[in-house]
C-alpha positions as CSV (number, residue, x, y, z in Angstrom):
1,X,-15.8,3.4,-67.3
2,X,-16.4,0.1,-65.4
3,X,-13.5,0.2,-63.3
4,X,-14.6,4.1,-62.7
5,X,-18.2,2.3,-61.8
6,X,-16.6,0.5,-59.0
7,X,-14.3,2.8,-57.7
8,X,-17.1,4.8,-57.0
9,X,-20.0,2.6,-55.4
10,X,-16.3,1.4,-52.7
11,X,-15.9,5.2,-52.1
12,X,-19.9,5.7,-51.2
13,X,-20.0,2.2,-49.3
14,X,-16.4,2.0,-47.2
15,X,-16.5,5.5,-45.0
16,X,-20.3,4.5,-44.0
17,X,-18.6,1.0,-42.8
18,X,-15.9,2.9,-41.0
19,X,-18.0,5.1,-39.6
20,X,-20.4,2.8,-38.4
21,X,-17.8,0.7,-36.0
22,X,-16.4,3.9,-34.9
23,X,-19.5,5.4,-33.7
24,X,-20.7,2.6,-31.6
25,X,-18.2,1.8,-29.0
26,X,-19.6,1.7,-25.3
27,X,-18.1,1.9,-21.7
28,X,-19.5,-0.7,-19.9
29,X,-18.8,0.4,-16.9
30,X,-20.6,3.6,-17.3
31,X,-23.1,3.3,-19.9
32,X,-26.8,3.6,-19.3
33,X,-29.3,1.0,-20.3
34,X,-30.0,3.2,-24.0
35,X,-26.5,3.5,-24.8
36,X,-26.0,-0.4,-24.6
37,X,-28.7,-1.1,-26.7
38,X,-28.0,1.2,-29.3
39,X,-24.2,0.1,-29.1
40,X,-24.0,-3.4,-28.5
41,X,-25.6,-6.4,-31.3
42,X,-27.8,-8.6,-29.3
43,X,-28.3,-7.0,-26.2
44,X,-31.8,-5.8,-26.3
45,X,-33.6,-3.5,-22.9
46,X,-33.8,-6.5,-20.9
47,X,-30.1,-7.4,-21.4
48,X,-29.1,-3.9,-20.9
49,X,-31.1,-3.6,-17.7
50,X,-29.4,-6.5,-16.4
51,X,-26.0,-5.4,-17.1
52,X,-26.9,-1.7,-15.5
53,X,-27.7,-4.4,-12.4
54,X,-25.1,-6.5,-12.1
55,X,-22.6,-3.7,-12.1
56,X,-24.2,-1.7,-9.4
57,X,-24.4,-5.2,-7.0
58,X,-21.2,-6.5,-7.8
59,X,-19.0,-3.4,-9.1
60,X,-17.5,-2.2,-12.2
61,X,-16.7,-4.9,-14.9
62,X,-12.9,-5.9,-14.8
63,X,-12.9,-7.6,-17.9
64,X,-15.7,-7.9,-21.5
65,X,-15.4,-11.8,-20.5
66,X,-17.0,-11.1,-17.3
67,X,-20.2,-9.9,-19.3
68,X,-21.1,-13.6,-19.7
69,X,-21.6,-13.6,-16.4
70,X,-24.9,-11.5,-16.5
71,X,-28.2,-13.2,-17.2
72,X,-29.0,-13.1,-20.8
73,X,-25.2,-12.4,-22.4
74,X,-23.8,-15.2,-23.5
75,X,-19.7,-15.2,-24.7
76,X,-21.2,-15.3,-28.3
77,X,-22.5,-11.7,-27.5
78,X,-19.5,-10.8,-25.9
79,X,-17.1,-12.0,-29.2
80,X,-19.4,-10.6,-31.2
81,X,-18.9,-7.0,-29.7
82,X,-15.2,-7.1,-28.5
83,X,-14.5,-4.1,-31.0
84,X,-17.3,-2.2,-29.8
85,X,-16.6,-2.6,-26.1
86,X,-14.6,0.0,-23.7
87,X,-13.5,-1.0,-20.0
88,X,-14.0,2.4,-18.6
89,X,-12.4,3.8,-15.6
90,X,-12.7,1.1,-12.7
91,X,-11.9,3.7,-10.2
92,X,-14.7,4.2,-7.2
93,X,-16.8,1.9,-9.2
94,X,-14.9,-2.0,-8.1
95,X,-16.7,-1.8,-4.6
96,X,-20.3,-3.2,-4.6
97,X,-23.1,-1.5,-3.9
98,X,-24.1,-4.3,-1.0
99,X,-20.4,-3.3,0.2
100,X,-20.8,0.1,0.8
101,X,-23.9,-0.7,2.4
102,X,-21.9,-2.5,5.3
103,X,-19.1,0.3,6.2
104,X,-21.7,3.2,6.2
């Protein structure tokens, strides 16, 4: 009965860990400020903001390392969320904003 005890509470605990990391993955490249907050650990609406910002100055993230370089994100934030974060399609999105601004 003990052994059934346990088999049990790992059957109602493990799927609601699996599904937990598998639910919150997040483009950076593409995600609005809500969907980074609810996503990443440690980025809060300021953070978020300010990743929204620095991609549309500077362009589409090339690498999750390159996070650290936005105010408020820190490598510890970026280690922390490795499995949660997705390099989305660079495409049309690697040319700053202040770029574009020049050739039109």
């Amino acid at each position: 009965m003990k052994h059934f005890k346990v088999c049990l509470a790992l059957l109602l605990v493990l799927p609601a860990c699996v599904v937990k990391a598998a639910l919150h993955r997040v483009d950076i490249n593409n995600a609005n400020e809500s969907a980074l907050v609810n996503a990443l650990e440690g980025v809060a609406q300021q953070e978020a903001r300010a990743i929204v910002d620095y991609r549309r100055v500077h362009g589409a993230f090339r690498s999750m390392e390159q996070l650290a370089l936005v105010k408020g994100i820190d490598l510890g934030v970026v280690e922390r969320n490795r499995e949660r974060i997705i390099l989305g399609d660079l495409r049309d999105k690697t040319e700053p904003q202040a770029e574009r601004r020049r050739t039109r």
